[in-house]
C-alpha positions as CSV (number, residue, x, y, z in Angstrom):
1,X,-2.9,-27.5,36.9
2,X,-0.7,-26.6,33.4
3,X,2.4,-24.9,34.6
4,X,4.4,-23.0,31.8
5,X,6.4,-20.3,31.9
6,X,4.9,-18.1,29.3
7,X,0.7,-18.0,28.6
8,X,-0.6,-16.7,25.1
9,X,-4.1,-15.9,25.0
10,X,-5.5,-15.3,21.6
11,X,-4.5,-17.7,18.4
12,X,-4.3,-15.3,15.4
13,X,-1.5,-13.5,13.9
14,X,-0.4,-11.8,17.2
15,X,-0.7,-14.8,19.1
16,X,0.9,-17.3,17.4
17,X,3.6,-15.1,16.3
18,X,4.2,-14.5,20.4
19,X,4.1,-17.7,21.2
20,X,6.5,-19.3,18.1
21,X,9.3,-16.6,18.5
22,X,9.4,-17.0,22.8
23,X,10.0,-20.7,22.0
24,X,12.6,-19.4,20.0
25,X,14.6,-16.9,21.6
26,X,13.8,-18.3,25.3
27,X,13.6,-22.4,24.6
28,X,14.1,-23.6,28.5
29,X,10.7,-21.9,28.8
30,X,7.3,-23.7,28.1
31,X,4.8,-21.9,26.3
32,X,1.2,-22.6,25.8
33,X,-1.2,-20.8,23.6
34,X,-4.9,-20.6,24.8
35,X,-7.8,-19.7,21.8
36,X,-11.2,-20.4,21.9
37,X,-11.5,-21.3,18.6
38,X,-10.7,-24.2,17.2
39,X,-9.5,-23.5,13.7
40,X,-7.8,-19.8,12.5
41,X,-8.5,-17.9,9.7
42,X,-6.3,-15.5,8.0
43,X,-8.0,-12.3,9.0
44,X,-6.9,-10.5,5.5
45,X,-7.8,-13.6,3.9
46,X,-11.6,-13.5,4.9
47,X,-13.0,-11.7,1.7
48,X,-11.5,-13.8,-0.6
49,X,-13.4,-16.8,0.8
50,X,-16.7,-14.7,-0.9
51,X,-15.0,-14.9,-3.8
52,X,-11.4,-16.3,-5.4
53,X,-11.6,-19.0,-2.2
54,X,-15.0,-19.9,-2.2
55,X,-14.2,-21.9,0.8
56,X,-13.2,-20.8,4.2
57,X,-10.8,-24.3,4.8
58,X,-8.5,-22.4,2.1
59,X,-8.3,-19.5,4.4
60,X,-6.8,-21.6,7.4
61,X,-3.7,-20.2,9.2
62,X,-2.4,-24.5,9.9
63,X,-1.9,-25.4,13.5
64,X,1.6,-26.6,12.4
65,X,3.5,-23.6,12.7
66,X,2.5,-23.4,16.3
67,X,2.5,-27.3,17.2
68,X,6.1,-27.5,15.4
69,X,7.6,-24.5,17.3
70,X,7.3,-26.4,20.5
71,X,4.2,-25.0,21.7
72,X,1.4,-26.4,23.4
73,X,-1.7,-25.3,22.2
74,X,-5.1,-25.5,24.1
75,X,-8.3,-25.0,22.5
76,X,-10.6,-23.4,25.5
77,X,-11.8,-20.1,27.1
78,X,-9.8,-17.8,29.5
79,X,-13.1,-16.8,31.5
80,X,-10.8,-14.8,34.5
81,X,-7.6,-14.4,35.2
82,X,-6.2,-14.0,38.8
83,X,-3.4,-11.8,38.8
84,X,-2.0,-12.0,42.1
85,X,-1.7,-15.7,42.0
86,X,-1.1,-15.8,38.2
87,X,-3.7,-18.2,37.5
88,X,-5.9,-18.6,34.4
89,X,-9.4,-20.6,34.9
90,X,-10.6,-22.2,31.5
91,X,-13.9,-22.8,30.3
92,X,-13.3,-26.2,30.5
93,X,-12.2,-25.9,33.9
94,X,-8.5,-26.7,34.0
95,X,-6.1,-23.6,35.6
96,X,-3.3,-22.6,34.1
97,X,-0.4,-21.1,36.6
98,X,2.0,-18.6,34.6
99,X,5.1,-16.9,34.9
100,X,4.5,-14.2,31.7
101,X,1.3,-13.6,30.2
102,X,0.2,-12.1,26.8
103,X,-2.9,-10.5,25.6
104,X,-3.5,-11.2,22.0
105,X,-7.4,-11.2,22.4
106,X,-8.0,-9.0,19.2
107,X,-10.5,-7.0,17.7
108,X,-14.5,-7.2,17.7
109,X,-16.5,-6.0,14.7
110,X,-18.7,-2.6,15.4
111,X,-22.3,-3.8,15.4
112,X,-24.4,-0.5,14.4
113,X,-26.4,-0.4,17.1
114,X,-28.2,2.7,16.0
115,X,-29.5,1.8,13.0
116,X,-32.3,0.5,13.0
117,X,-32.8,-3.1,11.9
118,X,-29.1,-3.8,12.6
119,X,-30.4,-7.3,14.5
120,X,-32.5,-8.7,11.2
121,X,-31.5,-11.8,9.9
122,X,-29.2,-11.8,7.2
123,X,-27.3,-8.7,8.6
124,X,-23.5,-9.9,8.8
125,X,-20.8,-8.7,11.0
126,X,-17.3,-10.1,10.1
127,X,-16.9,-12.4,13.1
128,X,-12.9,-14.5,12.5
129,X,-14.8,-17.7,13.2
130,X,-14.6,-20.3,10.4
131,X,-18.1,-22.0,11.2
132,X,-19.2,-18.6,11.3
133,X,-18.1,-17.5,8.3
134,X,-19.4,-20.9,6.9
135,X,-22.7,-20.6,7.3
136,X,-23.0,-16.9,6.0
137,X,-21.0,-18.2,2.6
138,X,-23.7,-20.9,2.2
139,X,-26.6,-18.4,2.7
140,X,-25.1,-16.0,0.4
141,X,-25.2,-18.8,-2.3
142,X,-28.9,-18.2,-2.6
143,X,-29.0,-14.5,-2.6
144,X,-28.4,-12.0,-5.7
145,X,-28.2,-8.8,-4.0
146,X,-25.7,-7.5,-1.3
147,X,-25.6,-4.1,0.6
148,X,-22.1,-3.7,2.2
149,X,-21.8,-1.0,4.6
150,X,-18.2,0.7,5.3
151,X,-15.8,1.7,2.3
152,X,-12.3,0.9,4.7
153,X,-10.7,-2.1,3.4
154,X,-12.8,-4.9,4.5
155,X,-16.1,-3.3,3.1
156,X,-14.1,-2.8,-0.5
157,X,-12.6,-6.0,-0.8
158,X,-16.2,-8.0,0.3
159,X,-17.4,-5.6,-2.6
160,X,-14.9,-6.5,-4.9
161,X,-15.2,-10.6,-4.1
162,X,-18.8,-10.8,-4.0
163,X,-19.3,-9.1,-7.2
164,X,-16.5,-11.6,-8.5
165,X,-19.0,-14.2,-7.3
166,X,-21.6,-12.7,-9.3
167,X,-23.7,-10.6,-6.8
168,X,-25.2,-7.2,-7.5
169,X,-22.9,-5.3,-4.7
170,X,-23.8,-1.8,-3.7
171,X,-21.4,-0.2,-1.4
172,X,-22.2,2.3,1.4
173,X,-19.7,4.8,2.7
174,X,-20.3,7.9,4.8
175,X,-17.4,9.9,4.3
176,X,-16.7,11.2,0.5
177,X,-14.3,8.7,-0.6
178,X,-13.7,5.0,0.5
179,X,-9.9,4.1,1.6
180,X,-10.0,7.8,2.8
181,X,-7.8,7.1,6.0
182,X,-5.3,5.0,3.6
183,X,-5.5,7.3,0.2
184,X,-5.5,10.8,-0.7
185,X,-8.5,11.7,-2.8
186,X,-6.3,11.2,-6.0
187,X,-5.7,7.8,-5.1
188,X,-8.9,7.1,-3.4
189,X,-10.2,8.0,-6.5
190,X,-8.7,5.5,-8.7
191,X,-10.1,2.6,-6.6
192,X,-13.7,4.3,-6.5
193,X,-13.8,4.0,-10.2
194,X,-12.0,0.5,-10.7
195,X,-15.0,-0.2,-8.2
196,X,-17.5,1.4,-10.5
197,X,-16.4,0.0,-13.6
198,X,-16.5,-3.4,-12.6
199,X,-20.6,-2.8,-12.0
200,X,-20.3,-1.9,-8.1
201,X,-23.1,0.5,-7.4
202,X,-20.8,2.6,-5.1
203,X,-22.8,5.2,-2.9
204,X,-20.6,7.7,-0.9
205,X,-21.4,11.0,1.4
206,X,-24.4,8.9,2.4
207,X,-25.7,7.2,5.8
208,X,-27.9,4.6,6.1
209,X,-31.3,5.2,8.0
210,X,-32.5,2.0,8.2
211,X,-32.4,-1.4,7.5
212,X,-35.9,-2.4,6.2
213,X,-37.6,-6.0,6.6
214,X,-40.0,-8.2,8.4
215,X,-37.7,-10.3,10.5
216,X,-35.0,-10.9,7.4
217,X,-33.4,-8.0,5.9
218,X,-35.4,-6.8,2.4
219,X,-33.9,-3.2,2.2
220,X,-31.7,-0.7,2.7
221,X,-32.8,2.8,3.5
222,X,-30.4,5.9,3.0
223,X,-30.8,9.5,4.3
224,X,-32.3,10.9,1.4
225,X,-35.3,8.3,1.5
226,X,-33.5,6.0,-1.5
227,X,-34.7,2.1,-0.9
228,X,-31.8,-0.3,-2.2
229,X,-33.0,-4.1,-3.0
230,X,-30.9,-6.2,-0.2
231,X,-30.6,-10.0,0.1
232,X,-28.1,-9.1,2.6
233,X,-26.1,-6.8,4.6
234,X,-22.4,-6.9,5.5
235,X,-21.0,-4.7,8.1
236,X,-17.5,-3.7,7.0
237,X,-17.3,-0.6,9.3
238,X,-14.4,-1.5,11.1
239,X,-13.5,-3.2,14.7
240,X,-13.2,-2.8,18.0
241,X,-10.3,-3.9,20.4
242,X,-11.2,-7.0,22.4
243,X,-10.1,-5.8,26.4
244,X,-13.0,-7.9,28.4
245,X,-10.0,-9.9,30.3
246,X,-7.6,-6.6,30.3
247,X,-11.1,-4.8,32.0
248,X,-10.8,-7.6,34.0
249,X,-7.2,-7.9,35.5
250,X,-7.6,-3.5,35.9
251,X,-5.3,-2.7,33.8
252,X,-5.0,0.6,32.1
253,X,-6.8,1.4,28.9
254,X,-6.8,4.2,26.5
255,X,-10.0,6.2,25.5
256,X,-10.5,3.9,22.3
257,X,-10.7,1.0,24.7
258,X,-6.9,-0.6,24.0
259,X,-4.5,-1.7,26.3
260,X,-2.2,1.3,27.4
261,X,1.3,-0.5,26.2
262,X,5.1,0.8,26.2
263,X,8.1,0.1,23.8
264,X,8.3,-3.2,24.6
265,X,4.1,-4.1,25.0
266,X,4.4,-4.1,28.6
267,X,1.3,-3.0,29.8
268,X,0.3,-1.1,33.5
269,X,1.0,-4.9,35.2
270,X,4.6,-6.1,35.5
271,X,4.5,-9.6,33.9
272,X,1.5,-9.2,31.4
273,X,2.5,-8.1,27.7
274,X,-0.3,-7.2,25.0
275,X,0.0,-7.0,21.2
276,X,-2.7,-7.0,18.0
277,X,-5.6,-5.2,18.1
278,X,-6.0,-5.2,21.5
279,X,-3.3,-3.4,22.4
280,X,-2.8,0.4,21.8
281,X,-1.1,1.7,18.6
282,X,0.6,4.9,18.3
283,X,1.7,7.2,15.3
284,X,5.2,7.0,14.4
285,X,5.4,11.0,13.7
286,X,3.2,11.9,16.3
287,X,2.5,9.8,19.1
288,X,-0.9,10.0,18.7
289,X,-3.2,7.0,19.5
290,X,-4.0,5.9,15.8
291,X,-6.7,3.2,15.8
292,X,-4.8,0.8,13.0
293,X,-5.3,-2.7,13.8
294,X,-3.9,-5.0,10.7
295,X,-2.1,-8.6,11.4
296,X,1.1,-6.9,9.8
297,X,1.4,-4.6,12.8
298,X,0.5,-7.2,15.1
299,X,3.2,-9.1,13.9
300,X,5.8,-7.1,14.4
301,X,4.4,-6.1,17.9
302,X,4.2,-9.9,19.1
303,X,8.2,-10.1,17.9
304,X,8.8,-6.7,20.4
305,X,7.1,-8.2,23.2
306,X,8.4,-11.9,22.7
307,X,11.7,-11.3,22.4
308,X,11.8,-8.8,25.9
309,X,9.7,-11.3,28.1
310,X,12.9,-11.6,30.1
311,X,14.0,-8.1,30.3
312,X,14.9,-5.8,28.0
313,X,17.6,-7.9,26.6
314,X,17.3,-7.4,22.6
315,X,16.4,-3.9,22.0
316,X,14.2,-3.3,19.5
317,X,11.0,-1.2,20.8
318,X,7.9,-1.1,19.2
319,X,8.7,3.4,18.0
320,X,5.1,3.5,16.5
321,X,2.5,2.3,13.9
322,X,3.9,3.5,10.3
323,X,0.6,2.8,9.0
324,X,1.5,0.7,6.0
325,X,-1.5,-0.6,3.9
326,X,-1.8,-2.8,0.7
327,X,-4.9,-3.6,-1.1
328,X,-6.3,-5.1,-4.4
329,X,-8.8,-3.7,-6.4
330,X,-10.4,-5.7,-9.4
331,X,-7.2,-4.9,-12.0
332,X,-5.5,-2.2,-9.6
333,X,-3.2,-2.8,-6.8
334,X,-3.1,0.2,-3.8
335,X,-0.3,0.6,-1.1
336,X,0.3,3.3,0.8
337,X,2.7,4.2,4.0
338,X,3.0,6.8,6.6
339,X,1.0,9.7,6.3
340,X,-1.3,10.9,3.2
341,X,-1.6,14.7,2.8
342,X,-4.5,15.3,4.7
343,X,-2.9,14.2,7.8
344,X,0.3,16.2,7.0
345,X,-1.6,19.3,7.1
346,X,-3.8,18.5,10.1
347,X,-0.6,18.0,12.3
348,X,1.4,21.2,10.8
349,X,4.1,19.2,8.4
350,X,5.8,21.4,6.1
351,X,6.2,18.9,3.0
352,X,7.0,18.7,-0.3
353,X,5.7,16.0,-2.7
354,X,7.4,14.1,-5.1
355,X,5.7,12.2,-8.1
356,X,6.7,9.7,-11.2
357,X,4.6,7.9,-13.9
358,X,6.4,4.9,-15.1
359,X,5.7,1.2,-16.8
360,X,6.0,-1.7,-14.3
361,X,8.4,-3.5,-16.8
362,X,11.0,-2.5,-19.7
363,X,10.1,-1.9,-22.4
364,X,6.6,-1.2,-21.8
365,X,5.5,-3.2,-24.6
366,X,6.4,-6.1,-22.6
367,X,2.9,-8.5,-21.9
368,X,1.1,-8.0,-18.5
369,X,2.8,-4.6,-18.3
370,X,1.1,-2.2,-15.7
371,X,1.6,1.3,-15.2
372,X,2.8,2.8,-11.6
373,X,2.1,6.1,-10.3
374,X,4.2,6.6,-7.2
375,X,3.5,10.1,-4.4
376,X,6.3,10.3,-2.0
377,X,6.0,12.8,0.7
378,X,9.4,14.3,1.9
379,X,9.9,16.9,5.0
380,X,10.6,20.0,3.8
381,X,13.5,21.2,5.5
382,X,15.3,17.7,6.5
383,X,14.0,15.8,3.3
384,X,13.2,12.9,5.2
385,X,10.5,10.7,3.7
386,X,7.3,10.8,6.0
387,X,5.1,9.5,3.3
388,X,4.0,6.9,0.1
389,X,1.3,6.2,-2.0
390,X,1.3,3.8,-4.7
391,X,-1.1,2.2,-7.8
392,X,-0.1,-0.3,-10.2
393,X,0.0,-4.0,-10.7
394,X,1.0,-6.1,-8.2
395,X,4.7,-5.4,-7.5
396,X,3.2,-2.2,-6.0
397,X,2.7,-4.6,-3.4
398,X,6.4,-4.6,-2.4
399,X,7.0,-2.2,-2.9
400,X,5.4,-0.1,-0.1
401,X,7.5,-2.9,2.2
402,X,10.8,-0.9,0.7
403,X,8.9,2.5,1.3
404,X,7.9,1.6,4.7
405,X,11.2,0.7,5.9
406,X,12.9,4.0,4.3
407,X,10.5,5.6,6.4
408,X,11.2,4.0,9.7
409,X,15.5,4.4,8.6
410,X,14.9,8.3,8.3
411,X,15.8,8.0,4.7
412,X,15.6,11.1,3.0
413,X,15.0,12.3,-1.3
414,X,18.8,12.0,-1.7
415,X,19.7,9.0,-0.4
416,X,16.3,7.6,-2.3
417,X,17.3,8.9,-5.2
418,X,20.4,7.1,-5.0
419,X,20.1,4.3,-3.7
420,X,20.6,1.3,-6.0
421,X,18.6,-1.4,-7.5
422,X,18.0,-4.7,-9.3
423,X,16.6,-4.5,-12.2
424,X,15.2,-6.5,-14.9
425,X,12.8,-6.4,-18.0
426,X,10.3,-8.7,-17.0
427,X,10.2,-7.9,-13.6
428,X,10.6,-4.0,-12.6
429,X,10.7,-0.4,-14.4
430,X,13.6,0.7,-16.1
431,X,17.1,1.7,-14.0
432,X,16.6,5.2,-15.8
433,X,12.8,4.9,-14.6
434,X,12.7,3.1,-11.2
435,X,10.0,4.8,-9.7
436,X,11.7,5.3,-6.1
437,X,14.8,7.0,-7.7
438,X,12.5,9.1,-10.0
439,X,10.3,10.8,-7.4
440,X,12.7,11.5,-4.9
441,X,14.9,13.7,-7.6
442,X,11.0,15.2,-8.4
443,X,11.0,15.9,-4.6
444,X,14.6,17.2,-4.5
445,X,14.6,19.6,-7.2
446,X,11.9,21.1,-5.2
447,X,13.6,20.6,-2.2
448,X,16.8,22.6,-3.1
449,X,15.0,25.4,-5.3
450,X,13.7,26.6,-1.9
């Protein structure tokens, strides 16, 4: 029988980042960390191994971090949980008797059970599994052309790597634009033609029918009858919290499936905590349950619930999912934070917008210079910012990070507008053109000619 004082089941972002800061802030407690598998991948990392990488051992998340922190780590499966007696059986039949415990069993990829042919070989699922994701990189070696289903982030970035690998990609999305939960359409937009100018054959407002072959995959079939040549399929249309233990111990889940959390990612049983995508995630305007599982939120979730095992003792509860997103597209980097328009006028926000066009350096004649186009969302009456959207070169990609935190401060177009900066040539816009400052005063003239 292991006796610590705090179990952590689940090994990836969540997980370890549970485990590593309770060492921290509580270290007379033991902690052990249970996952069944035995190496981690960095779960926004897994694209690039189709592409940049080219190897899923560059895509590790090391064991170090965890093993250095002080906790003991256990490579096995939870298979039941007795919650009375606070007892965990293993696969490998040890128990494990616990003071705390933490769900961090993550998310499951949706498996498109109603399409037909979903089950023919060379039909991937993203599975986080390294051996896994092994043998469908070796198998892809040999093939020319891809379907990928799903234009969310992991079906655009496979897109964008395998076709960097030299694969004729087509992309499949339902709705009308891909990033369309991220991105406005002006945005989305943007991406969808990087996509299509790099060769992607990008196919949108369309559903797949079927998927055609004689016990391997051979061909796509759309609604309107169109066949598309396919090697193979990947299934990039999203994931699924991972609850089988939380079904288990009866506790209380939303109508997505997720583990019914507070504040602090206490769940409906005293002692058991949950964070990542298994947990539930709430808007930050609304309260709404918003279905955004990234390892960024998970992250900051696991440091909520880590650091209030023990009580709430450091206050810092988990006020809602800002919905912060970054993304690379060929030559264009996307961010985005808080809500897009669409979702502004679907819950009833009276807004204003403001917008700047500026050069990512000074003077834009500089080498490697990009340009940024920057949409900042303000309330109308308080001026508080409640949204961002972003496209440029890669700094775009911190700066969301800035735009996210102004929006969890409250910060409103006056205090961006003035707030001050660093700036220099080679690395940011111009102090008469930082982006930030610009489109708030866009957004305040309109605020105060009401």
């Amino acid at each position: 029988m292991i006796n610590p004082d705090i179990l952590v089941i689940g090994g990836s972002a969540g997980g370890i980042l549970t485990a590593t800061t309770s060492r921290r802030m509580y270290p007379d407690k033991k902690v052990v960390m249970v996952r069944k598998n035995k190496s981690v991948m960095v779960p926004c990392g897994i694209p690039y191994i189709f592409g940049t990488l080219d190897d899923t051992a560059k895509n590790r998340i090391p064991d170090e971090m965890v093993k250095n922190a002080g906790v003991e780590l256990i490579i096995d499966e939870v298979l039941n949980i007795d919650k009375e007696n606070k007892v965990a059986r293993l696969k490998g039949g040890e128990e494990i008797k616990f003071d705390k415990l933490v769900l961090a069993t993550g998310s499951l990829p949706i498996v498109p059970k109603f399409i037909n042919g979903y089950d023919l070989e060379n039909v991937f699922p993203i599975i986080k599994d390294e051996e896994y994701l092994g043998d469908i990189l070796n198998r892809l070696k040999e093939m020319k052309d891809v379907v990928v289903i799903g234009g969310g982030f992991i079906g655009v970035e496979f897109a964008e790597q395998l076709k960097i690998n030299g694969k004729n990609v087509t992309l499949i999305e339902v709705a009308d634009k891909v990033l369309w939960q991220a991105f406005d359409d002006e945005y989305a937009d943007i991406a969808q033609q990087e996509m299509i100018n790099n060769g992607i054959n990008l196919k949108v407002g369309t559903k797949v029918k079927a998927i055609l072959g004689d016990g391997k995959v051979e061909e796509v079939e759309l609604e309107n009858g169109e066949k598309i040549k396919a090697d193979a399929v990947i299934l990039g249309m999203g994931v699924v919290p991972n609850t089988d233990l939380a079904k288990q111990l009866g506790l209380k889940l939303n109508e997505k499936g997720a583990i019914v959390v507070d504040e602090y990612m206490r769940t409906s049983e005293r002692d058991i905590f949950a964070v990542g995508d298994c947990a539930e995630k709430r808007c930050f305007f609304t309260n709404k349950n918003v279905p955004i599982l990234l390892a960024s939120t998970a992250a900051m979730e696991a440091k909520v619930a880590a650091t209030n095992l023990y009580g709430i003792k450091f206050v810092r509860e988990n006020r809602g999912t800002i919905s912060a997103f970054s993304t690379k597209v060929f030559n264009k980097t996307l961010a985005a934070a808080g809500l897009t328009e669409r979702r502004a006028k679907e819950e009833g926000f009276d807004y204003v917008i403001g917008k700047f066009v500026t050069m990512d350096k000074h003077p834009g004649s500089l080498p490697n210079t990009n340009k940024i186009e920057l949409k900042l969302m303000f309330s109308k009456t308080s001026g508080v910012l409640i949204g961002a959207q972003v496209v440029g070169g890669e700094s775009v990609g911190e700066m969301i990070n800035i735009l996210s935190l102004a929006i969890q401060k409250g910060l409103t177009a006056n205090e961006l507008n003035t707030f001050q900066v660093a700036t220099h040539p080679l690395l940011t816009s111009s102090p008469i053109a930082y982006p930030i400052n610009a489109a708030s005063l866009d957004a305040l003239t309109k605020i105060n000619s009401k």
